[in-house]
N, C-alpha and C positions, 0 to 999 in steps of 0.2 A: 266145225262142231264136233263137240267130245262123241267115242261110243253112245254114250251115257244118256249125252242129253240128246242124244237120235233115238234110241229106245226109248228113254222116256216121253219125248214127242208124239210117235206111233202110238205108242200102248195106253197114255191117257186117258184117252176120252172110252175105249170098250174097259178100262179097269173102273174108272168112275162109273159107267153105264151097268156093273154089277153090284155095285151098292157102296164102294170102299173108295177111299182119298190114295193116290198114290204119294208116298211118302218119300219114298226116296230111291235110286238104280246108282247100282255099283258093279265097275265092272273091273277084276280083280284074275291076277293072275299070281296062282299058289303052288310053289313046285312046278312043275312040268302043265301043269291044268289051267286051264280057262274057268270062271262063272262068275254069270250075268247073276249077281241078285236083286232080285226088286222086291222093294218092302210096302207091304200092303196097311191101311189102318183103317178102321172104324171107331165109331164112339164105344160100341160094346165090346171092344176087342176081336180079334182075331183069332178059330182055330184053324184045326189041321184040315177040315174039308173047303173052309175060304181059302185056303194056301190052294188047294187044287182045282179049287174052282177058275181062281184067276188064273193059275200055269195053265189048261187047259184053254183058255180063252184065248193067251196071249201068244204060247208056242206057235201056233201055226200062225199068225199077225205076224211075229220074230223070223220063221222059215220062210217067208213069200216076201219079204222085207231085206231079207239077208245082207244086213249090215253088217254084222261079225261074222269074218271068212273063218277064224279059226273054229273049230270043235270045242263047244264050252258047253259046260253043265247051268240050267236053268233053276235058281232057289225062288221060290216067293215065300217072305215071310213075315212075322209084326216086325214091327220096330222095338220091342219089349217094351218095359217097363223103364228103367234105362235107357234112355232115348241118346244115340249121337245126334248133333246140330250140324249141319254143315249148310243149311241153304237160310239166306236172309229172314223170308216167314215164318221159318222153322225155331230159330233165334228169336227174332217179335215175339211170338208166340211162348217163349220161355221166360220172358219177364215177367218177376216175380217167385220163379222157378228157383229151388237149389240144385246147381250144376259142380259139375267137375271141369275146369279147366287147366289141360295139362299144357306146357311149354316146349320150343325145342330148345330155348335156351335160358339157363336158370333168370330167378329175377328174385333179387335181394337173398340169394340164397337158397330159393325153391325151383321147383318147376312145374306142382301142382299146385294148386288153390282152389278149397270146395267154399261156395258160400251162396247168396241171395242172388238173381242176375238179377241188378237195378236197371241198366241201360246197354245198349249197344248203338254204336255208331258205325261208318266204314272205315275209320281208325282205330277206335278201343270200344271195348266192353265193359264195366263198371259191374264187379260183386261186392255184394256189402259180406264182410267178414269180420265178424264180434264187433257187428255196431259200427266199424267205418269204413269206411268207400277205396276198392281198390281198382286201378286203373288199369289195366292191362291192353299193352298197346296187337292189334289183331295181327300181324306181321309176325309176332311171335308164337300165337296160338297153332297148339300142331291139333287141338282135339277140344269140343264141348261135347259134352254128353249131363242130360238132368241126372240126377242121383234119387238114389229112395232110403228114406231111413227105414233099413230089415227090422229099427226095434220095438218102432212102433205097434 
């Protein structure tokens, strides 16, 4: 089992038990540094004192747990507005959504494609893009993330 999905096992049920869905735990090494972040949500959105409320809860859950030997810095924070997708439900849940799905490797000549998420499967993803259906096989997807139109 990943870092990731250990922490996020432990920390579950006391981050739900404060009022918030855990959304999602990444655990990343940047330059020379370690950090665990875990991203918190609600329906009303997230601020800066839920961000502390939950690291305060969970820090010492994390210390007595001591899954990660290295020294890493601890973030909790939303998932923005812009959301990445990287778990199954997370996905479900964005049908119907306009996302951004970028590629590692081109396909017909792009590597990005923003449109409608019609379907996903554990093969492909389906955005509708000016009215018709593109298929994108998930092997290739390196990123979804929803999109927000700023112009509205």
């Amino acid at each position: 089992m990943k870092i990731e999905e250990k922490v996020e096992k432990i920390i579950q049920n006391p981050v739900e038990n404060l009022g918030y869905s855990l959304y999602d735990v990444y655990y990343v090494k940047e330059g020379k540094d370690y950090f665990l972040r875990v991203i918190i949500d609600k329906p009303t959105g997230i601020s800066l004192e839920d961000c502390e409320k939950v690291s305060n809860e969970i820090n010492p859950i994390l210390d007595e747990e001591n899954i990660i030997k290295e020294q890493y810095f601890l973030e909790v924070s939303s998932p923005g507005i812009e959301r990445v997708l990287r778990k199954e439900k997370q996905l479900q849940e964005a049908i119907g959504e306009n996302v951004e799905v970028s590629l590692f490797q081109n396909l017909e000549g792009e590597k990005i494609f923003s449109g409608m998420l019609q379907e996903v499967t554990t093969e492909y993803v389906v955005l509708q893009i000016e009215g018709k259906d593109k298929k994108i096989d998930r092997k290739n997807i390196a990123q979804i993330k929803t999109t927000f139109d700023w112009d509205e």
